[in-house]
C-alpha positions in Angstrom: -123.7 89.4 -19.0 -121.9 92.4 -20.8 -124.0 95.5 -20.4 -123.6 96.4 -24.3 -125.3 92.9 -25.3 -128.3 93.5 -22.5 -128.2 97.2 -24.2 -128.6 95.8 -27.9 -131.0 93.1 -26.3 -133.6 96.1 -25.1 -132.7 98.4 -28.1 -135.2 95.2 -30.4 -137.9 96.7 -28.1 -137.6 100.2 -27.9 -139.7 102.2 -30.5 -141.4 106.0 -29.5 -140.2 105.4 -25.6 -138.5 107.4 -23.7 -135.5 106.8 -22.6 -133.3 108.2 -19.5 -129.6 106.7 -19.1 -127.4 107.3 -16.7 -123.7 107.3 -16.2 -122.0 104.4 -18.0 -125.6 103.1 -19.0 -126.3 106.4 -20.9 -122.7 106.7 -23.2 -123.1 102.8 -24.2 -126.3 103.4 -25.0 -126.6 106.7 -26.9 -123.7 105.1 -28.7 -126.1 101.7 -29.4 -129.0 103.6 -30.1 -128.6 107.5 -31.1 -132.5 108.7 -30.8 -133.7 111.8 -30.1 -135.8 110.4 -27.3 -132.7 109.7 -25.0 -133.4 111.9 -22.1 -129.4 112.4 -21.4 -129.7 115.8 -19.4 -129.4 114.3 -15.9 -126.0 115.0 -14.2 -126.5 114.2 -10.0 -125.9 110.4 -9.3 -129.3 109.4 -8.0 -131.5 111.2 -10.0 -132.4 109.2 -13.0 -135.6 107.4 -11.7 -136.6 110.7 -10.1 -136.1 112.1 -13.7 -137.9 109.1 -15.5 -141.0 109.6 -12.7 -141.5 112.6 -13.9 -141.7 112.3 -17.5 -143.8 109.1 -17.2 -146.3 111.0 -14.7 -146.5 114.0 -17.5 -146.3 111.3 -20.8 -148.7 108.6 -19.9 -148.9 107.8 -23.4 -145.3 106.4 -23.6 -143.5 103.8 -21.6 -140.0 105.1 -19.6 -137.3 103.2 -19.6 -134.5 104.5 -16.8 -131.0 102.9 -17.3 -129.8 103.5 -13.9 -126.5 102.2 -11.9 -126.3 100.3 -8.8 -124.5 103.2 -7.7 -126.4 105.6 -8.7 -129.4 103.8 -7.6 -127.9 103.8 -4.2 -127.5 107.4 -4.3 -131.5 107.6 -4.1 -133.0 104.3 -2.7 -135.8 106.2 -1.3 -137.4 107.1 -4.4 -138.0 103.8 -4.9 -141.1 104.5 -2.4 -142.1 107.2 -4.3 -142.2 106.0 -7.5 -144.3 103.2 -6.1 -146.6 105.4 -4.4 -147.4 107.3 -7.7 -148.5 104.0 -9.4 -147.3 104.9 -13.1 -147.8 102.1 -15.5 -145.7 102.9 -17.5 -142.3 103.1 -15.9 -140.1 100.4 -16.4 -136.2 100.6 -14.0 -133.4 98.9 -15.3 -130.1 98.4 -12.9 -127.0 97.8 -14.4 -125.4 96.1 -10.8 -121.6 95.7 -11.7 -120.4 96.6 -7.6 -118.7 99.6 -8.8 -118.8 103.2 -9.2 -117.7 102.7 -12.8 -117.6 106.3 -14.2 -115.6 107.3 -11.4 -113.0 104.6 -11.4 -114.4 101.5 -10.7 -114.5 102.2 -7.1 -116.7 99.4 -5.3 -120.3 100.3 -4.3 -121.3 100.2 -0.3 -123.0 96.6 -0.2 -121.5 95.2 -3.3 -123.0 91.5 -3.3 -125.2 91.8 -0.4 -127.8 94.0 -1.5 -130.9 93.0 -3.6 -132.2 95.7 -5.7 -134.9 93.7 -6.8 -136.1 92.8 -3.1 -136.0 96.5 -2.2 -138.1 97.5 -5.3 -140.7 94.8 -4.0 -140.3 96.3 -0.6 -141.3 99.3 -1.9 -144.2 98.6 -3.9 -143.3 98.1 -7.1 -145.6 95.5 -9.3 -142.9 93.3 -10.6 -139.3 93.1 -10.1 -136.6 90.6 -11.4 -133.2 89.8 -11.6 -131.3 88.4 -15.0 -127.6 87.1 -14.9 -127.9 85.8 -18.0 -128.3 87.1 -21.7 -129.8 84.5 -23.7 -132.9 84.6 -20.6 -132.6 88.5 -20.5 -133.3 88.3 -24.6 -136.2 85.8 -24.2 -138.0 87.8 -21.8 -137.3 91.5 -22.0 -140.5 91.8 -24.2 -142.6 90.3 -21.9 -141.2 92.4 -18.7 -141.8 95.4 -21.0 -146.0 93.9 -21.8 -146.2 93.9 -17.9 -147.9 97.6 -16.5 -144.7 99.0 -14.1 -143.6 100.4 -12.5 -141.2 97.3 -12.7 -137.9 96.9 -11.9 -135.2 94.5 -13.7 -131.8 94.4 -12.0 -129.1 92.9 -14.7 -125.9 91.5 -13.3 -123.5 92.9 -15.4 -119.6 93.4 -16.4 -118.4 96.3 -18.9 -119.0 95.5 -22.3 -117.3 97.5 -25.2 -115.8 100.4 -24.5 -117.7 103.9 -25.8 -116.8 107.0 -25.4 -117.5 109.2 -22.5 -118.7 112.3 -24.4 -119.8 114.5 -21.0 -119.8 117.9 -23.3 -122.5 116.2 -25.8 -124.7 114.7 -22.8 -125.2 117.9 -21.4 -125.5 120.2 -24.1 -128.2 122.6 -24.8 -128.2 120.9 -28.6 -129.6 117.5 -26.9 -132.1 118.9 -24.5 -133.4 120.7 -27.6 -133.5 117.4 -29.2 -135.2 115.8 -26.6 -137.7 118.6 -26.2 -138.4 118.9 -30.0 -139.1 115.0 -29.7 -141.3 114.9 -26.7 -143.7 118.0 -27.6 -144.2 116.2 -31.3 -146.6 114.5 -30.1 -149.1 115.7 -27.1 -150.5 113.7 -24.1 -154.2 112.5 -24.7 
């Protein structure tokens, strides 16, 4: 399935969420839906999950959605474990698995069509994890994955969709952390 479709697909069911996207995942989607919830600030391969733990062990309150990369995710496997191990409900992991490093230029990934994301995040503990190749399915049940308490994983076999710009000066400017801080201290934790 293209990425942007699975993107638009998820965007139906995102309202005062949080959102961290990564890499390729974060410029298609800040481009699909421009919110001043998209945490956008994260800049070492690996780190998104880490990044969306956090916020989802601080903001209870709100569900976490983390747009991560199989290469990225590969970067950090082992917080997998961890972010089973601290139980949050409310974290929800989806893995854009295209076999490439695609921000970097489309280099293939270490394991490219024999490793199963979703297997691993069972492995580890997560409460649900499952896989989607295709985007009428993906549509039909993305709700439902999101009803489910996380933390869950959903790997999406993808391909590139349409092309949006890589704006690396706007994703890690001080004017979108501020956004994203104004946004997330509106409202406090119960």
């Amino acid at each position: 399935m293209r990425r942007d479709l699975a993107l638009e697909a998820l965007k139906a069911h995102v309202t005062d969420d949080i959102v961290v996207a990564v890499y390729q995942a974060c410029f298609d989607w800040i481009s699909i839906n421009p919110r001043d919830l998209n945490y956008v600030a994260t800049g070492a391969m690996g780190q998104g999950i880490s990044h969306g733990l956090g916020l989802a062990l601080v903001r209870p309150d709100r569900r976490v959605l983390v747009l991560d990369g199989d290469g990225s995710l590969l970067m950090n496997l082992g917080a997998l474990v961890t972010v089973a191990g601290a139980g949050c409900r409310n974290l929800y992991h989806f893995v854009f698995e295209n076999g490439v490093y695609e921000v970097n230029g489309g280099h293939p990934i270490p394991g490219n069509g024999r490793t199963d994301f979703a297997a691993i995040a069972r492995g580890a503990g997560y409460a649900e994890a499952v896989r989607f190749d295709d985007i009428a399915e993906f549509r039909a049940r993305v709700g439902g994955f999101l009803a489910n308490p996380g933390p869950a994983m959903a790997v999406l076999d993808t391909k590139a969709g349409a092309p949006h710009p890589r704006d690396y000066q706007q994703i890690h400017s001080a004017e979108a952390r501020d956004r994203f801080r104004r946004a997330i201290n509106a409202t406090q934790p119960p």
